[in-house]
N, C-alpha and C positions, 0 to 999 in steps of 0.2 A: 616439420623437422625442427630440433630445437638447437638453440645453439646461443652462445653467448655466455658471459659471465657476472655476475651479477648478487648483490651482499641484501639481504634480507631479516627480518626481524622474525623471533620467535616471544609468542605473549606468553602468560605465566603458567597456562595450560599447556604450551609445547604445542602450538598452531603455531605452524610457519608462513605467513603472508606470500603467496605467491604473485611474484610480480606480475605486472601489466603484460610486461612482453613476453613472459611466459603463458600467461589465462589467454593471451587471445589467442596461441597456437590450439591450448588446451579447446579452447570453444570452438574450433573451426575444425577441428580431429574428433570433437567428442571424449575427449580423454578426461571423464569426471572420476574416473575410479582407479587408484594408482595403487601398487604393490610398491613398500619400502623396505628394503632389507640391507644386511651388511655387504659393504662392496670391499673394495683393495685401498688400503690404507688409511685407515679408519673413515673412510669416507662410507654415506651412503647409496644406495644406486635405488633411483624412483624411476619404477616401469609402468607404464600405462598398463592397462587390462590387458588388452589383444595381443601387445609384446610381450607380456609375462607369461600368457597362455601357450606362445608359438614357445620360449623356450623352456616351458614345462615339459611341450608336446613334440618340438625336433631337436633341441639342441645343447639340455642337461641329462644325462646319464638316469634310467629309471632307476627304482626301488633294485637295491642290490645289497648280497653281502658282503662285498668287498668293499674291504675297512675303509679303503679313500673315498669311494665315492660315496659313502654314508656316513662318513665326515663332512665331506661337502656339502649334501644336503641338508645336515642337521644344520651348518651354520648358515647357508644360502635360504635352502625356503622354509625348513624349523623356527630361523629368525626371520621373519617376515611378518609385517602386516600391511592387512589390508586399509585402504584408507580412501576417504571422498572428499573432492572439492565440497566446501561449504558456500553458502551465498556470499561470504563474505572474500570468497577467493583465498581458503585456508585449508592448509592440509597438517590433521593431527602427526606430529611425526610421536609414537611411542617415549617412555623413557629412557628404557632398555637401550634403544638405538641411539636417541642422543646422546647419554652416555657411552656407547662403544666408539661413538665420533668425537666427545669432546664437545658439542653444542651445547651452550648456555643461551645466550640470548640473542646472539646471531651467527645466521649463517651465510658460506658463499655457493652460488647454485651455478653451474657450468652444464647447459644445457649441449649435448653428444649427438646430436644427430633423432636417433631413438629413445634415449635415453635421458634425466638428469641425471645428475649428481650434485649433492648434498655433503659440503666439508664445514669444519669450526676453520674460524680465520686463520687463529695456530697453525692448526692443521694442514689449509692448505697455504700458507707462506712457507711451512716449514718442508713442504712437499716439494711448493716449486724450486726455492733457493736450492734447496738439494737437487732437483733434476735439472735445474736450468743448463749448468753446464754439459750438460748430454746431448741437449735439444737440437743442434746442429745435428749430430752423430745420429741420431735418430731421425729427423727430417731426411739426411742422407742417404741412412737406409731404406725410407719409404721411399722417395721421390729418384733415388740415382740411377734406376733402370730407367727411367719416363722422360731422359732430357729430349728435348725439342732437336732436331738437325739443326736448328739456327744456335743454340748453343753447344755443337760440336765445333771444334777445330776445323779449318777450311784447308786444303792445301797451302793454298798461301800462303796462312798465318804457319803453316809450319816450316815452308822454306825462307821465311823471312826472319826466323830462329834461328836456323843456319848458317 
């Protein structure tokens, strides 16, 4: 699982140095072979092999002719490359793509669980200051069904309102 955030170099060929603590999830999963395509907000989204295969295979919309979902594809897996770990623990990220993100010569990688993702610093400062203040309002939404009974209201504390 990956996770974490963390600011990386790109050298003059557009190999992007993949951290320590990202290679060693990579080596311990076998994920030497990564799909990189356009994600949400000029970010990139890098999928290991076997994630990118499951949502080729359950859970993106086949070959259709309807206009959205062959919009989606052409910019989902039409933009997409495929890409390997090198010995040197580097992964070629295309031009095309660093360009649609704004990468130059470094990036910040926020490893999702299944997923990374791949922002220009711009990018994702200009990302977060914009959604920070939502962040509660969103945490809320996910977590405000899941309170624990120790943080509900006791009796007590409600007649002692009173």
């Amino acid at each position: 699982m990956y996770f974490g955030e963390t600011h990386s170099a790109l050298d003059d060929k557009g190999r992007l140095a993949v951290p320590v603590q990202f290679r060693r999830i990579m080596n311990v999963l076998d994920h030497d072979t990564w799909f990189i395509t356009r994600g949400y907000d000029n970010s990139l989204f890098l999928f290991p092999k076997e994630r990118w295969d499951k949502l080729l295979k359950e859970e993106i919309p086949g070959a259709s002719l309807d206009p959205r979902i062959m919009d989606f594809r052409r910019f989902f897996i039409g933009g997409a490359a495929k890409a390997k770990l090198d010995r040197q623990g580097r992964l070629l990220i295309p031009l095309y793509l660093r360009e649609y993100a704004g990468i130059e010569r470094e990036g910040v990688l926020h490893g999702l669980e299944d997923h990374i993702q791949l922002w220009s610093n711009t990018g994702w400062r200009a990302f977060s200051e914009r959604r920070m203040p939502d962040y509660k309002e969103m945490a809320a939404a996910l977590f405000g069904n899941n309170r624990s009974a120790s943080a509900q209201p006791t009796e007590d504390m409600n007649n002692a309102e009173s």
